[in-house]
N, C-alpha and C positions, 0 to 999 in steps of 0.2 A: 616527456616523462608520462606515463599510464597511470591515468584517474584508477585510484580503486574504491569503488564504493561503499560503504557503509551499508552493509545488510545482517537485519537479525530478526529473527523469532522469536517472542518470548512469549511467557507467562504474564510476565506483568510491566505494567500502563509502562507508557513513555514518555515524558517532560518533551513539549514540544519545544520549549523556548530553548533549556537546554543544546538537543538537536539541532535548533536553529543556530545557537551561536558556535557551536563546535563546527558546524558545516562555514560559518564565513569567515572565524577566526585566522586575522593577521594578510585575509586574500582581499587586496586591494584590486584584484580584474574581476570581482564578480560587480555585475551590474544590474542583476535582477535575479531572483529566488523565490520562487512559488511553492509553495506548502499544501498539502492535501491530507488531512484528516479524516478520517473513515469511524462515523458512528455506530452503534448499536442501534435501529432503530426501536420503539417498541409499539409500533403498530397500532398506535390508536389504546393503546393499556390494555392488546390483546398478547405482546410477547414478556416475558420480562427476561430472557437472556439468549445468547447464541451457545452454539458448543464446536468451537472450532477446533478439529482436530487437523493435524497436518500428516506427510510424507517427512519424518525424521533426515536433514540430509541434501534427500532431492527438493524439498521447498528451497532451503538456503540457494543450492546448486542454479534453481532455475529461476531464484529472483535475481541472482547476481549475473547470468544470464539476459535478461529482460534489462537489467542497469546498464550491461555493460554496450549492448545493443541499443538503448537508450542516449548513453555517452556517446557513442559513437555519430550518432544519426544526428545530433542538435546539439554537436559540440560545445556540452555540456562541462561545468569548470569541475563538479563534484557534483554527488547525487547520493540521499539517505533513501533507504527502504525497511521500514521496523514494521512486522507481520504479529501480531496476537495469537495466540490460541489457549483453549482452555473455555471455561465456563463465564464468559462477559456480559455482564448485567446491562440492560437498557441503558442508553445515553452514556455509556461507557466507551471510550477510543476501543478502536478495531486494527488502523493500518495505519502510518504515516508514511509519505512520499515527498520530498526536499530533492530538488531541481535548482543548481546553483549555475548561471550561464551569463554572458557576459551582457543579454539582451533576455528583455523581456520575453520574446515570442517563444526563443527556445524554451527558455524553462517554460512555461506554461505547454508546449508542446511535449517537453522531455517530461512533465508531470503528468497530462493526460493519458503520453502512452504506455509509462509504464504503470499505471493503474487498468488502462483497457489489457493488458496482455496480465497483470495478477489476477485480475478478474476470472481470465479464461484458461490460463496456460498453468499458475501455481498449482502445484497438488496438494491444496486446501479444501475442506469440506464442513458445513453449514449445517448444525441440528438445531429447531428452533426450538424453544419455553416457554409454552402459554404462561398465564399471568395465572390460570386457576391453577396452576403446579402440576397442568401434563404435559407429554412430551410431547411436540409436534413431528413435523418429519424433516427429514433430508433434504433441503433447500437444492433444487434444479437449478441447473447455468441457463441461462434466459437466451433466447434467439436475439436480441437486443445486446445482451453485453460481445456476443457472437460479431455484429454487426459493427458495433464500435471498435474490436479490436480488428478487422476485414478492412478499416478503412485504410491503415498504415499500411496494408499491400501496396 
């Protein structure tokens, strides 16, 4: 039967524990499920929020992409993907990524990668807020998260 993942966009936060038990409810073959929560940093009390705007559609399209290519590759039992956007205050969630597999390696593998490919491949975008209330810039993809997702070639 084909996993179908749980993937969404929103505006606002997401109950990890929630997500956690929806993803293992009543599935007696998961044996390991790793979690990945994605903060706001605030840089030393130099940002105080991000402004993530997205690609309406194609974010959805290319994380469920990323998941499904995820499943496939670390035979994975289920797998959640919930993306943010909008104006997220410091220490505020950003991303969660839920990797349900019948061993530990996978999911922790099925969780790395599909956070090194949202990193790079989602068409998501990063405005930073200083803490004095101006606008910083356009946060650049790093040769680094480039590198992390080159590894899974």
């Amino acid at each position: 039967m084909p996993i179908t993942p749980t993937i969404r966009v929103q505006s606002a936060d997401f109950d990890q524990q929630a997500e956690m038990a929806a993803i293992t409810a009543g599935r007696l073959n998961i044996g390991a499920v790793v979690s990945f929560v994605g903060l706001c940093r605030g840089e030393e009390g130099k940002l105080s929020a991000l402004e993530l705007e997205h690609y309406p559609g194609m974010a959805e399209t290319e994380m469920r992409r990323i998941a499904d290519l995820a499943i496939e590759r670390f035979s994975l039992i289920d797998l959640t993907a919930i993306h943010r956007h909008g104006k997220i205050a410091a220490g505020e969630n950003i991303v969660l990524v839920i990797a349900a597999a019948s061993h530990r390696q996978a999911a922790f593998d099925g969780a790395n990668f599909v956070m090194d490919f949202l990193k790079t491949s989602a068409p998501f975008w990063k405005k930073e807020h200083a803490a004095d209330g101006s606008q910083g810039e356009w946060i650049q993809a790093k040769d680094s998260d480039d590198h992390a997702r080159d590894k899974w070639s």
